[in-house]
ZAPA-470439 format. One line per 3 residues: number of its first residue (from 0); for each residue x, y, z of N, C-alpha, C. Coordinates in nm, 3 decimals. Example, Ala and Ser with C-alpha at 12.3 -4.5 7.8 and 13.67 -1.06 7.14 Angstrom:
<romars>
0 = 1.319,-0.569,0.780,1.230,-0.450,0.780,1.320,-0.330,0.780  1.285,-0.225,0.708,1.367,-0.106,0.714,1.290,0.003,0.787
</romars>
This chain:
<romars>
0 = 6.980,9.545,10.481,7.090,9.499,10.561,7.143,9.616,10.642  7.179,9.573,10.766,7.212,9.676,10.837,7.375,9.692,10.886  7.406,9.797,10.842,7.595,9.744,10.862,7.627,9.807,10.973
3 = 7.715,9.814,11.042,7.797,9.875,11.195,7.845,10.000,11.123  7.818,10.111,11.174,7.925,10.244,11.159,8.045,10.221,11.165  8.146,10.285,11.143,8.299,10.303,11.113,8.285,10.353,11.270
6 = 8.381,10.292,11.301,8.472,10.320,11.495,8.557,10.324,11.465  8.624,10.415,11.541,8.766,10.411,11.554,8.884,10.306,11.582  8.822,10.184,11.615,8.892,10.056,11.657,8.936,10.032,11.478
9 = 8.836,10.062,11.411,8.838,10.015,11.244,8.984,10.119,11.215  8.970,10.257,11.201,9.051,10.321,11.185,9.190,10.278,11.245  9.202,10.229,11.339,9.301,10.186,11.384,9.349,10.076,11.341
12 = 9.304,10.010,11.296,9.314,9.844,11.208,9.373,9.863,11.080  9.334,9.961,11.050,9.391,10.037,10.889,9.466,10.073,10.864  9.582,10.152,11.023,9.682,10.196,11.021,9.743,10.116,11.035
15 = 9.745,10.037,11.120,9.842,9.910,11.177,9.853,9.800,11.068  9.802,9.787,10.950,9.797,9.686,10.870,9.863,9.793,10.735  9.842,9.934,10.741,9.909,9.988,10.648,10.081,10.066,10.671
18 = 10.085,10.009,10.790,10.223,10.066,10.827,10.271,9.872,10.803  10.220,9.776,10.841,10.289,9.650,10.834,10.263,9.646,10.656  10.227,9.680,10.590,10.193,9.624,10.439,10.336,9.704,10.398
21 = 10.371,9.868,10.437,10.431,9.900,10.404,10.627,9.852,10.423  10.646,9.798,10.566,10.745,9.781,10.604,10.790,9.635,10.452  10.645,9.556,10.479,10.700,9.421,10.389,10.729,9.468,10.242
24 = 10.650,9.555,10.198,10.687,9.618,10.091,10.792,9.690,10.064  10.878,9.732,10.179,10.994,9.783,10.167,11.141,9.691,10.160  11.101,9.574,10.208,11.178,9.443,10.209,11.202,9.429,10.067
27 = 11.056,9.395,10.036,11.003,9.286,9.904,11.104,9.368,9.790  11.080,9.503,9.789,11.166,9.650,9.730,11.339,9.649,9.727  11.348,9.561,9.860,11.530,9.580,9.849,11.575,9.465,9.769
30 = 11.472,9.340,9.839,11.511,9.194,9.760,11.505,9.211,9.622  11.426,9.310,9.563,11.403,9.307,9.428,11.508,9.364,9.381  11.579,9.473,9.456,11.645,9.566,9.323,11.794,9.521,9.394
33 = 11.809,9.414,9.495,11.967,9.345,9.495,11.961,9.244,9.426  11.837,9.173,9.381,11.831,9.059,9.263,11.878,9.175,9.105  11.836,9.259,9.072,11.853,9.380,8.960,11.953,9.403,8.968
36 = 12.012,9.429,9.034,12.200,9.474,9.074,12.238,9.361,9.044  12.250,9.240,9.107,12.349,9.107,9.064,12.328,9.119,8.934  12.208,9.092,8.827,12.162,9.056,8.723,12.264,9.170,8.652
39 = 12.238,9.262,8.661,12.326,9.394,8.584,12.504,9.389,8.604  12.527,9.318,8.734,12.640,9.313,8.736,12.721,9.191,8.700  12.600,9.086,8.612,12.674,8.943,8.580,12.669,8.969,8.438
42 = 12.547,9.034,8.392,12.554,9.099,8.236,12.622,9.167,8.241  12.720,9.248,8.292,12.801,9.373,8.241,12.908,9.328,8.172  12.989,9.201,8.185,13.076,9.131,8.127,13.186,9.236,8.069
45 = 13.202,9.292,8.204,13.371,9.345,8.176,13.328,9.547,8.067  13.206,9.542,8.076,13.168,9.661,8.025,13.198,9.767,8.135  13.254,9.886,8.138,13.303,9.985,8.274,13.120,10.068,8.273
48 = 13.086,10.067,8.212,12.948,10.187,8.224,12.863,10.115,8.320  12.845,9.980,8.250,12.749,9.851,8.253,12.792,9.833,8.386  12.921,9.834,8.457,12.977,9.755,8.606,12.894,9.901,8.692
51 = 12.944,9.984,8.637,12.926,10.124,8.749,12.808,10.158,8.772  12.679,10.089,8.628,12.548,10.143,8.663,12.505,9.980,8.802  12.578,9.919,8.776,12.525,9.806,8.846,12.576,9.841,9.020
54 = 12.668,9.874,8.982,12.696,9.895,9.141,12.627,10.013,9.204  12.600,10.108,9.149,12.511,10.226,9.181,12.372,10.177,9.213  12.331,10.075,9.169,12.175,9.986,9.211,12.229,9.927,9.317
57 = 12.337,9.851,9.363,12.356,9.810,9.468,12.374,9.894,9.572  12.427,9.983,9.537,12.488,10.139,9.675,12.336,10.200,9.727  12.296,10.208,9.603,12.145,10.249,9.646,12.089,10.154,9.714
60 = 12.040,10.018,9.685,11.980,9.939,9.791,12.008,9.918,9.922  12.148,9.922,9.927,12.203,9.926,10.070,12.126,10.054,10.115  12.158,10.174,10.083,12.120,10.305,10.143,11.991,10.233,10.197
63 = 11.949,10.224,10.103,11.781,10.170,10.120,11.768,10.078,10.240  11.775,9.997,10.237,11.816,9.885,10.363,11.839,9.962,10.495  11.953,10.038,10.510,12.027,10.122,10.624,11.907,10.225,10.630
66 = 11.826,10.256,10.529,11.730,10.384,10.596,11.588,10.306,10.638  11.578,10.191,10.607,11.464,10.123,10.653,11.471,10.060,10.777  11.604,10.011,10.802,11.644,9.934,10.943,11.647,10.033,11.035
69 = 11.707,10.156,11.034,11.759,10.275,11.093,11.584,10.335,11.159  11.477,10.361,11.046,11.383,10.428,11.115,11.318,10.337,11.193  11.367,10.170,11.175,11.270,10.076,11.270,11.350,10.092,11.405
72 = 11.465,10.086,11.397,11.542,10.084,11.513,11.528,10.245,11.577  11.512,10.342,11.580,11.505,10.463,11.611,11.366,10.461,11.614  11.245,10.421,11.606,11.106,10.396,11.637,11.139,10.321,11.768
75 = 11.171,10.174,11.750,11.165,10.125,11.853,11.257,10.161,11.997  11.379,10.226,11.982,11.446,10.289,12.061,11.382,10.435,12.129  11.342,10.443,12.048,11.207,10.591,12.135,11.134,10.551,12.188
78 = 11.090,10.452,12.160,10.963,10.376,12.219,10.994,10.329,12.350  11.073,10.242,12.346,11.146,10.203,12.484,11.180,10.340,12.543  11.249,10.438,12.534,11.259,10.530,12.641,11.146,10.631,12.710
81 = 11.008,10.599,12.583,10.946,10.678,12.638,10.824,10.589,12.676  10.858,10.479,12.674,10.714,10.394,12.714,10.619,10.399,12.645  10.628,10.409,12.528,10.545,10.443,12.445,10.550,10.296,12.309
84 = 10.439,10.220,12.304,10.470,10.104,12.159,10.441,10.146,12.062  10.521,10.212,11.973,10.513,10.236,11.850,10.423,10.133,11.739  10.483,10.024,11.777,10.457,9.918,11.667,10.277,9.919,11.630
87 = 10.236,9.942,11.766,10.133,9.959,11.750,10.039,10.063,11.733  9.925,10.089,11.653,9.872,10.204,11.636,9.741,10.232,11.749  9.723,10.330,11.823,9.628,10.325,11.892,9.621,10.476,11.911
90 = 9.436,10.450,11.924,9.371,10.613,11.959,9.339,10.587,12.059  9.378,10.729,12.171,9.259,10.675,12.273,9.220,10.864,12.293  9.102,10.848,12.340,9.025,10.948,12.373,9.012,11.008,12.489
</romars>
């Protein structure tokens, strides 16, 4: 069997699907640990340690959220000024 060499079109397919795998994974990451925060903060039942570790999972997810929205929006805002599409990955030679 005879297979096609690796091109760079391939390489490029790899990035663009591993920068999108990553963004959803960063979602999938916040949804998870603001579902973990509620959960910790409906079990804490009036416990002060139990409330404060729960809200510290929430402060953090936000951060999280604000640093994930922030580098999409500052990608795409560079992009627009410099004419340049980020979103997309491309080599050219």
């Amino acid at each position: 069997m005879d297979a096609d060499p690796a091109s760079f079109a391939n390489f490029q397919t790899v990035i663009e699907h591993f920068v999108s795998i990553l963004l959803a994974m960063g979602g999938a990451a916040v949804l998870v640990m603001f579902l973990v925060g509620g959960f910790q903060y409906l079990l804490a039942t009036g416990d002060k340690e139990a409330t404060a570790k729960a809200q510290r999972t929430l402060q953090w997810t936000i951060w999280g959220l604000v640093i994930i929205v922030s580098s999409w929006a500052i990608m795409n805002l560079l992009g627009s000024f410099l004419g340049v599409d980020f979103s997309t990955f491309k080599i050219t030679l």
